[in-house]
py3Dmol code that shows the C-alpha trace and the ligand (Angstrom):
import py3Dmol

protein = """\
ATOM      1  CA  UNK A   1       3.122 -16.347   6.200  1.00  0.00           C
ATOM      2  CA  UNK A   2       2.720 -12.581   7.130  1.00  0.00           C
ATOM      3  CA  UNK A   3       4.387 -10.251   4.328  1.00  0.00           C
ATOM      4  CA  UNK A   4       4.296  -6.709   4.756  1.00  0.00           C
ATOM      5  CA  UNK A   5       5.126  -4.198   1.683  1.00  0.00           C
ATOM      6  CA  UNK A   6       6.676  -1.029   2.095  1.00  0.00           C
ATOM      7  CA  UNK A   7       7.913   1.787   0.364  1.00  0.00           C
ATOM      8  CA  UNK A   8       6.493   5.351  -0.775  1.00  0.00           C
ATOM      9  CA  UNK A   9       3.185   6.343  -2.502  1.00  0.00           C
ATOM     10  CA  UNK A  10       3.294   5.681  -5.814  1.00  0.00           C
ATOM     11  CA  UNK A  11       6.132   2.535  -5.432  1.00  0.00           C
ATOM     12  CA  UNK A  12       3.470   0.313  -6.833  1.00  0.00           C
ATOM     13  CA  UNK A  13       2.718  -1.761  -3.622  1.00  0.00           C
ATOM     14  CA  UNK A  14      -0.881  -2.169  -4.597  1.00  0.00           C
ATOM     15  CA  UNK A  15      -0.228  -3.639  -7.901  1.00  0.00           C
ATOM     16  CA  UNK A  16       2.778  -6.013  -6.178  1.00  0.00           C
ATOM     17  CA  UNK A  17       0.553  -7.074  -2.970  1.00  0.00           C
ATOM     18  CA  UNK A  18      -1.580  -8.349  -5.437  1.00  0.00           C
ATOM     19  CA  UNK A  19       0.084 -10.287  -7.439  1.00  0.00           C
ATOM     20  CA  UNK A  20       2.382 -11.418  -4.200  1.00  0.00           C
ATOM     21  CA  UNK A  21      -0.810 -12.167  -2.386  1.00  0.00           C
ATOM     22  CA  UNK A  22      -2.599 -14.537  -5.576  1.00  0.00           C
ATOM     23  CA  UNK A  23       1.444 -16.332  -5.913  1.00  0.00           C
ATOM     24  CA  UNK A  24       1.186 -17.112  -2.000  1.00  0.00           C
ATOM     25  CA  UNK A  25      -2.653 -17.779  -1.773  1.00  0.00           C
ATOM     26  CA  UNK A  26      -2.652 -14.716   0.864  1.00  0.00           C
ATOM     27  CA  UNK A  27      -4.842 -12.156   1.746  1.00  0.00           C
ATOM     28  CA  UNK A  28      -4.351  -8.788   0.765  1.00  0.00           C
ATOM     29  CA  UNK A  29      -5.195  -6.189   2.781  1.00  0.00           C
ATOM     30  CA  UNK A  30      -4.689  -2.881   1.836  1.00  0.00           C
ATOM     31  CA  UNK A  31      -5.073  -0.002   4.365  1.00  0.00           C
ATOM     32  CA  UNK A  32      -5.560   2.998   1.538  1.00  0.00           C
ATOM     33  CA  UNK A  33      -8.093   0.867   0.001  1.00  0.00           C
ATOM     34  CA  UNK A  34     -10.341  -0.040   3.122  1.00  0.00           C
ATOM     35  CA  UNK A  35     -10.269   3.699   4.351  1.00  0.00           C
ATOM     36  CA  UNK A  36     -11.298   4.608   0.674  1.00  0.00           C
ATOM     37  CA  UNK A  37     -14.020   2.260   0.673  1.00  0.00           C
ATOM     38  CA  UNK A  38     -15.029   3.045   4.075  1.00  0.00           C
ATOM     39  CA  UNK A  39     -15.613   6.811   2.867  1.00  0.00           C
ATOM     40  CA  UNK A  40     -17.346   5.601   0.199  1.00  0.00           C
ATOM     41  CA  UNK A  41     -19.785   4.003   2.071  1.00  0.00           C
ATOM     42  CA  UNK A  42     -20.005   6.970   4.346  1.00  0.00           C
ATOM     43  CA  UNK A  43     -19.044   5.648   7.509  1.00  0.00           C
ATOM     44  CA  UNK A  44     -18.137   6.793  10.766  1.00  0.00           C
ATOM     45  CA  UNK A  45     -14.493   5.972  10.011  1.00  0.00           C
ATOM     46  CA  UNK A  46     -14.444   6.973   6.263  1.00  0.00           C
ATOM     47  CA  UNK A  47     -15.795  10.347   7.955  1.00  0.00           C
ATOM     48  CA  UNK A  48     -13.244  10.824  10.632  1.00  0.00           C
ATOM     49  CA  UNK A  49     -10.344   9.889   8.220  1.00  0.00           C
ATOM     50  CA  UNK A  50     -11.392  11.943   5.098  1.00  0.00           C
ATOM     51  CA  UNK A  51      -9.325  15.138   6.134  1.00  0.00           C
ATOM     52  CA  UNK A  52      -6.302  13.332   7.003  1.00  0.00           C
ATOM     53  CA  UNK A  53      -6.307  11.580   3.385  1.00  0.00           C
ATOM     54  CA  UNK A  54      -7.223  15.283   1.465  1.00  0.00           C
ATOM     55  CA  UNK A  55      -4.258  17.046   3.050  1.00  0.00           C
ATOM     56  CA  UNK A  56      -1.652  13.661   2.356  1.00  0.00           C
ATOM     57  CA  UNK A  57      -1.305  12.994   6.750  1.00  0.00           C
ATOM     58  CA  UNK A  58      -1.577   9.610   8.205  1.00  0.00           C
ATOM     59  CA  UNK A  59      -5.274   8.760   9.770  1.00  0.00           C
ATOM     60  CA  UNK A  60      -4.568   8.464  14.014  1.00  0.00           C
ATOM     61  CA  UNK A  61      -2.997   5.429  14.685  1.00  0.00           C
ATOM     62  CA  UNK A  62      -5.592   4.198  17.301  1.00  0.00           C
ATOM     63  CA  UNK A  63      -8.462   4.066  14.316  1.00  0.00           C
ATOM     64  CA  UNK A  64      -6.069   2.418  12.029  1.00  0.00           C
ATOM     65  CA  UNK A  65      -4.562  -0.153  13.859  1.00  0.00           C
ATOM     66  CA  UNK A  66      -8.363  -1.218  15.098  1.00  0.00           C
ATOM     67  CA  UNK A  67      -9.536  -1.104  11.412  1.00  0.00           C
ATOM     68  CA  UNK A  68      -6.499  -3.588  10.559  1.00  0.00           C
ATOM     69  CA  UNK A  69      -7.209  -5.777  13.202  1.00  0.00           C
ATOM     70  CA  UNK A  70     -10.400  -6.477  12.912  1.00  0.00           C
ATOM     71  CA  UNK A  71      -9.702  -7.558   9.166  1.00  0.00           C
ATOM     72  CA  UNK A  72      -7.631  -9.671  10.233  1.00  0.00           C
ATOM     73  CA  UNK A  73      -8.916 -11.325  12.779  1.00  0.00           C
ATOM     74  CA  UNK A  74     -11.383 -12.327   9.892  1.00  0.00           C
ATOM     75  CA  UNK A  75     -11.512 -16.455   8.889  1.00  0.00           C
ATOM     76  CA  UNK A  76     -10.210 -15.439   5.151  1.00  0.00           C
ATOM     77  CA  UNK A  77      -6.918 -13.942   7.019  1.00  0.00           C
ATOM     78  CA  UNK A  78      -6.223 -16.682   8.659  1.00  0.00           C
ATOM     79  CA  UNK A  79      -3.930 -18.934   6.510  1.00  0.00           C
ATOM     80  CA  UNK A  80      -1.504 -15.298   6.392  1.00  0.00           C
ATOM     81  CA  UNK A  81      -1.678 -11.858   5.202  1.00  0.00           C
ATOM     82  CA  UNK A  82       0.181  -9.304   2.530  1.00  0.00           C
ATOM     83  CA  UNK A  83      -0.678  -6.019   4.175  1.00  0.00           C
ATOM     84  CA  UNK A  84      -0.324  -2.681   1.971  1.00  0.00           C
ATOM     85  CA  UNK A  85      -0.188   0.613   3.439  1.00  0.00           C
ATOM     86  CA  UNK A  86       0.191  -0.969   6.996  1.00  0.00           C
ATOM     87  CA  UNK A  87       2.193  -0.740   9.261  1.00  0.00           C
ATOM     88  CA  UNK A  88       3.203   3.225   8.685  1.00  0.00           C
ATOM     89  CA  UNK A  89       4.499   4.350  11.852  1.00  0.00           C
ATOM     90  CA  UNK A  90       6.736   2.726  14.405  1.00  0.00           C
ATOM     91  CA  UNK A  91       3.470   2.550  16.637  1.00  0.00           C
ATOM     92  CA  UNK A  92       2.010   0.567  14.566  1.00  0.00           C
ATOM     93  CA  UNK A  93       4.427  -1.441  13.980  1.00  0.00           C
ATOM     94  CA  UNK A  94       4.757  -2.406  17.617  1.00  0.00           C
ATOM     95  CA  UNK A  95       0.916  -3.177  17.966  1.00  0.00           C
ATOM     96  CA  UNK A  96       1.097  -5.148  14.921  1.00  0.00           C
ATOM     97  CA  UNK A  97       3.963  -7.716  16.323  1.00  0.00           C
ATOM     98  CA  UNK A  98       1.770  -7.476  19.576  1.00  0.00           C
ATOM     99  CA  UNK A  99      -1.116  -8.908  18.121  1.00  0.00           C
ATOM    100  CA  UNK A 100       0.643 -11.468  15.381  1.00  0.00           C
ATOM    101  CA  UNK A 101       2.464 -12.826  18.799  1.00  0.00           C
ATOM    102  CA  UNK A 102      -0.665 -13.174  20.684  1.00  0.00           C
ATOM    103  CA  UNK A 103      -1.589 -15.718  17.843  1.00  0.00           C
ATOM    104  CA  UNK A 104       1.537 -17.226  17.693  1.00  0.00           C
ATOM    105  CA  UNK A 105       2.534 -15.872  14.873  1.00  0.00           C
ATOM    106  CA  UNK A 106       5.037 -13.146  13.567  1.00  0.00           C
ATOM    107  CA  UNK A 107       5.907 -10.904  10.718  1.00  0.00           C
ATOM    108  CA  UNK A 108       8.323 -13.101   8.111  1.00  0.00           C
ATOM    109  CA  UNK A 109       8.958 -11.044   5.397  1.00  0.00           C
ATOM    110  CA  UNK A 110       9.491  -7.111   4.718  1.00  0.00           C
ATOM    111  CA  UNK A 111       9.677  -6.190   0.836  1.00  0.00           C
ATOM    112  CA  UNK A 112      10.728  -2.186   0.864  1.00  0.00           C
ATOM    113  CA  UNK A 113      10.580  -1.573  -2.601  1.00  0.00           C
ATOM    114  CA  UNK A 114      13.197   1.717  -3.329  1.00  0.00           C
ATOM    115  CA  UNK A 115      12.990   4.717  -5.682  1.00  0.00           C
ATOM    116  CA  UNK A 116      13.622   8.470  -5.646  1.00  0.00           C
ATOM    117  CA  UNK A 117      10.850  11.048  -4.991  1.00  0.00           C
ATOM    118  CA  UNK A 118      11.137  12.396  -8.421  1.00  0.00           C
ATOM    119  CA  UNK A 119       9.691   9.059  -9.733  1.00  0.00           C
ATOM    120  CA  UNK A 120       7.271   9.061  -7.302  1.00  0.00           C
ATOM    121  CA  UNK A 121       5.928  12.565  -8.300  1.00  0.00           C
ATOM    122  CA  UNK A 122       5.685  11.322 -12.153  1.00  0.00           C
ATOM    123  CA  UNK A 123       3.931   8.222 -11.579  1.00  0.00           C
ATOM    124  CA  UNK A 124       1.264   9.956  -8.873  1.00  0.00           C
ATOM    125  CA  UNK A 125       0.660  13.226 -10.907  1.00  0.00           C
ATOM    126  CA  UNK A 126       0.036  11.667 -13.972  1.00  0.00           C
ATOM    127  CA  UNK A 127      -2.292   8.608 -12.700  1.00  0.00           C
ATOM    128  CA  UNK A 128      -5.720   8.065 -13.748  1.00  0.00           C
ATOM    129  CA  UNK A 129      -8.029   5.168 -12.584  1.00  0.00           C
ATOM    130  CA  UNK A 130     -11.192   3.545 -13.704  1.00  0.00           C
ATOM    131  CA  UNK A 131     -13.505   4.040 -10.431  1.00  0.00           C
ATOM    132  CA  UNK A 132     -15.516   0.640 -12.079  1.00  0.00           C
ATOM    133  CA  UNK A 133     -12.809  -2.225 -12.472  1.00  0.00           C
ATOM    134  CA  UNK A 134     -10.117  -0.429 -11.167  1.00  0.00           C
ATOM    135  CA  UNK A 135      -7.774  -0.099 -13.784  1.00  0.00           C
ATOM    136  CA  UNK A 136      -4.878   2.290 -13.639  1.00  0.00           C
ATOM    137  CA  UNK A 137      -3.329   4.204 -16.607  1.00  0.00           C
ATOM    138  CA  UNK A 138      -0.684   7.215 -16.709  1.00  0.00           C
ATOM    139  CA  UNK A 139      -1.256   9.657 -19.072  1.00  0.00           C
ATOM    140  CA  UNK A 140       1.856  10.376 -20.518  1.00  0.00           C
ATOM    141  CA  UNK A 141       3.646   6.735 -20.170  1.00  0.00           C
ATOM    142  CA  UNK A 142       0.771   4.117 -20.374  1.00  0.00           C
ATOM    143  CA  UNK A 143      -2.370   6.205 -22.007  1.00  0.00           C
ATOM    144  CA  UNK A 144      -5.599   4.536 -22.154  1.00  0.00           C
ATOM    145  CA  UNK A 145      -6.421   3.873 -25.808  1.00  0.00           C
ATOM    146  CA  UNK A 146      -9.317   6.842 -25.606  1.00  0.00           C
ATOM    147  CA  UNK A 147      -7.980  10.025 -23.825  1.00  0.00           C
ATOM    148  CA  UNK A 148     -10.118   9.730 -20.682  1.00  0.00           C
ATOM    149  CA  UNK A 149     -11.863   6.160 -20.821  1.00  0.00           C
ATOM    150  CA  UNK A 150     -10.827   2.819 -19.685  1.00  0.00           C
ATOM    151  CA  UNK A 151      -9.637   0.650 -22.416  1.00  0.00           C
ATOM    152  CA  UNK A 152     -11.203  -2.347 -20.524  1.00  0.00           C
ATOM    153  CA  UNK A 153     -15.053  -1.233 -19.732  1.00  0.00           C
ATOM    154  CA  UNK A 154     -15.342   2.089 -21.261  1.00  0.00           C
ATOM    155  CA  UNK A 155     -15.705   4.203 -18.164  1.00  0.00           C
ATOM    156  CA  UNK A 156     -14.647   7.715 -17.349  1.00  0.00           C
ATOM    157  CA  UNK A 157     -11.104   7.665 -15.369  1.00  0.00           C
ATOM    158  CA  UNK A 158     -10.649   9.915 -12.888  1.00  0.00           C
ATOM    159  CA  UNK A 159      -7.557  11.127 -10.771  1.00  0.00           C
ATOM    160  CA  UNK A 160      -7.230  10.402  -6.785  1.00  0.00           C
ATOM    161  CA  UNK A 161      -7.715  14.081  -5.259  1.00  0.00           C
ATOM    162  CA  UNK A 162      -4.973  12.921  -3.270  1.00  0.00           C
ATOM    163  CA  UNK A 163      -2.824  12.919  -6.106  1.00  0.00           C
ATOM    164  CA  UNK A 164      -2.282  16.603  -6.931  1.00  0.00           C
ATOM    165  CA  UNK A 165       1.046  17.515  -6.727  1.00  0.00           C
ATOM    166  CA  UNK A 166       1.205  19.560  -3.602  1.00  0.00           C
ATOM    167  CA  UNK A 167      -0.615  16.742  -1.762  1.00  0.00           C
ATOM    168  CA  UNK A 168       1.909  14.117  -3.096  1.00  0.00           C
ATOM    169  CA  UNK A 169       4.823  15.715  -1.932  1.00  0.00           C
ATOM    170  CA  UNK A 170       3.013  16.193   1.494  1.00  0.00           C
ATOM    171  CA  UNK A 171       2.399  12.083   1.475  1.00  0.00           C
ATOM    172  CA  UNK A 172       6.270  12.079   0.293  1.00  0.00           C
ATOM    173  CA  UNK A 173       7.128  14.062   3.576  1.00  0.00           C
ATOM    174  CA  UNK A 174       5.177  12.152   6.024  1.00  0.00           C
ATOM    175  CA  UNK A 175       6.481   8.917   4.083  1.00  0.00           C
ATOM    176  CA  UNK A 176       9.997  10.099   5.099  1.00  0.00           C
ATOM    177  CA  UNK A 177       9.566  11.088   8.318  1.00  0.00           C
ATOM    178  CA  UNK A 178       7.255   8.364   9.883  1.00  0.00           C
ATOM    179  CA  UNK A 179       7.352   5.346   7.537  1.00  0.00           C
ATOM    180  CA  UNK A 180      10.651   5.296   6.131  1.00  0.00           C
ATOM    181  CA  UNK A 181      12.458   4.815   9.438  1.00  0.00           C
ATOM    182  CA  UNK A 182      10.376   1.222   9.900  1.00  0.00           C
ATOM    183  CA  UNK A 183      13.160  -0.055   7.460  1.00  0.00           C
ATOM    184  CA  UNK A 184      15.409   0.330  10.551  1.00  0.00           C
ATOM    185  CA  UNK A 185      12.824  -1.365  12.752  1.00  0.00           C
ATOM    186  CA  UNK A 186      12.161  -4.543  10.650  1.00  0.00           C
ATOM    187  CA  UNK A 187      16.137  -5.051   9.603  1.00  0.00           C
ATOM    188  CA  UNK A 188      17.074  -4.876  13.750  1.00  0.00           C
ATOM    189  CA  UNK A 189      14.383  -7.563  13.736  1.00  0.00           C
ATOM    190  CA  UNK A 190      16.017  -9.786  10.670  1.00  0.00           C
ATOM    191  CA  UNK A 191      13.361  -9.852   8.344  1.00  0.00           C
ATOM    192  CA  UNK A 192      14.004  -6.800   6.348  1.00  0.00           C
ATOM    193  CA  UNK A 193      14.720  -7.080   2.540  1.00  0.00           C
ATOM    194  CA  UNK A 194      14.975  -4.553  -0.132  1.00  0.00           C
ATOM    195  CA  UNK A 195      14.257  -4.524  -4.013  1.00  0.00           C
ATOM    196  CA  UNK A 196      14.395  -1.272  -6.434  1.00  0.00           C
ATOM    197  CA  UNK A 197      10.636  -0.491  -7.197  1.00  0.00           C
ATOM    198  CA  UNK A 198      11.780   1.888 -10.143  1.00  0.00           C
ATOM    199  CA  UNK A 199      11.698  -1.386 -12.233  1.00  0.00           C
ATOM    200  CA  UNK A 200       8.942  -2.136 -14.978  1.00  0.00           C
ATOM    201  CA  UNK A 201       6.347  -4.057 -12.898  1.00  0.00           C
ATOM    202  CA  UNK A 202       6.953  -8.223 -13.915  1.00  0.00           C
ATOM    203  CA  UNK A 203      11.028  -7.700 -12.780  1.00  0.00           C
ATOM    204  CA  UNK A 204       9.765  -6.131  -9.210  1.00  0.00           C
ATOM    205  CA  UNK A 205       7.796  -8.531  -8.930  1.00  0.00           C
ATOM    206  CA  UNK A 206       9.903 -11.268  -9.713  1.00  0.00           C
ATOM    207  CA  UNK A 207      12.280  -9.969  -7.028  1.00  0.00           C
ATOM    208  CA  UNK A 208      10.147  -9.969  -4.394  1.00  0.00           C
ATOM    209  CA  UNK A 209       8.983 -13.697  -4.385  1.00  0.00           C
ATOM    210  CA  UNK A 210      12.465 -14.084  -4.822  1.00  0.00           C
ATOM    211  CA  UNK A 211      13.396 -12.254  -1.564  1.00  0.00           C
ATOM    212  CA  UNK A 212      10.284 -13.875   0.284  1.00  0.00           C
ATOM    213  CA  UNK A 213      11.458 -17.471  -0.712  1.00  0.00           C
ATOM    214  CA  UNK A 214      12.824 -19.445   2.655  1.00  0.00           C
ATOM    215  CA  UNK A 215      17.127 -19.224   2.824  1.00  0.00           C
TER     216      UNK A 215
END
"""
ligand_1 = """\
23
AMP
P -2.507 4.814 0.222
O -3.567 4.419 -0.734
O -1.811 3.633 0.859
O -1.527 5.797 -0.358
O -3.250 5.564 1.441
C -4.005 6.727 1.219
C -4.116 7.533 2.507
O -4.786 6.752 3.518
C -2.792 7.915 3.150
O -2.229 9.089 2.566
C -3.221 8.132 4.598
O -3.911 9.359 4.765
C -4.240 7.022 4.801
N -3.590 5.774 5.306
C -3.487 4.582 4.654
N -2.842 3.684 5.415
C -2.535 4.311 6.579
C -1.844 3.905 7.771
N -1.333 2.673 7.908
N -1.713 4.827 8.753
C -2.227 6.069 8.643
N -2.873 6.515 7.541
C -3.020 5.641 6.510
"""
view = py3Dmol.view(width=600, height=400)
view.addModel(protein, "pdb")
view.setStyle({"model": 0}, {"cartoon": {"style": "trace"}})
view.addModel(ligand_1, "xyz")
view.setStyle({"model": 1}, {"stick": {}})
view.zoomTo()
view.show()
């Protein structure tokens, strides 16, 4: 099976690919987290995308779509994937069904997971992380225990740069314009389903396996 998550920055995708991908015994793939990593590692890629990320554009197609494929042409991908972050432009899109049909296989499912840009602004602007397990926190509606430190190991949190307000209602534009209208894409090809993200995280994500369960 080949499930794709959509739906704004800041919709919780991450958290729900996960937890969709251990249900399924997928692979996740998440594009945000791949580029991230790549820049962490310093890259060629990480380097050519890092300006695109700061300002809250998408990274060039070509780059992303080769980065994708090659993850999952890996032997982990193989028994079916819960991509994150991917497809995010109708382009993409169409190279994605491309490849999945030159394998004989297809998208199934596509989980859009709704809520207003408001939401999305107070969730993004007031996220913090723990760079070593990866733990995320909000400060005003779930603080870590210790202003500043994860609860779990102890480490400083820290705030995505790309998370500053003027940035996240950049990523909220280019959501609109360029990912948004996929919805219309995936429900002319059948497999489009929808489920209101602005849920507490266990009811979102028991609505999704219930949308990707066969009719
Ligand atoms: P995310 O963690 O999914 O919010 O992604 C962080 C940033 O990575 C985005 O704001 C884009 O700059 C870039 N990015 C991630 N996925 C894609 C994609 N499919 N196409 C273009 N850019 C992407």
């Amino acid at each position: 099976m080949n499930l794709i998550l959509l739906g704004p920055p800041g919709a919780g995708k991450g958290t729900q690919a996960k937890r969709v991908a251990e249900a399924f015994k997928l692979l996740h793939l998440s594009s945000g987290d791949i580029l991230r990593a790549e820049r962490e590692n310093k890259t060629e890629l990480g380097r050519q995308a890092q300006a695109y990320m700061d300002r809250g554009d998408l990274v060039p197609d070509d780059l992303i779509v080769t980065m994708m494929q090659e993850r999952m042409s890996r032997p982990e991908a193989q028994a079916g994937v819960v991509l994150d972050g991917f497809p995010r432009t109708e382009a993409q899109a169409v190279r994605l069904d491309e490849r999945l049909a030159e394998k004989n296989t297809q998208v199934d499912v596509v989980v859009c997971l709704e809520l207003d840009d408001a939401l999305v602004e107070d969730r993004l602007t007031g996220r913090v992380y723990c760079p070593q397990c990866g733990h995320t926190y909000h400060t005003a509606h779930s603080p870590p225990k210790a202003a500043g430190a994860c609860d779990a190991c102890g480490q400083g949190l820290q705030r995505r740069p790309d998370d500053e307000v003027e940035v996240v209602r950049r990523r909220l534009r280019t959501y609109h314009e360029q990912t948004r209208p996929l919805t219309a894409y995936y429900r002319d090809h059948g497999v489009l389903r929808t489920v209101d993200g602005s849920a507490e995280a266990g009811v979102v994500t028991r609505a999704i396996q219930e949308v990707c369960q066969p009719a």
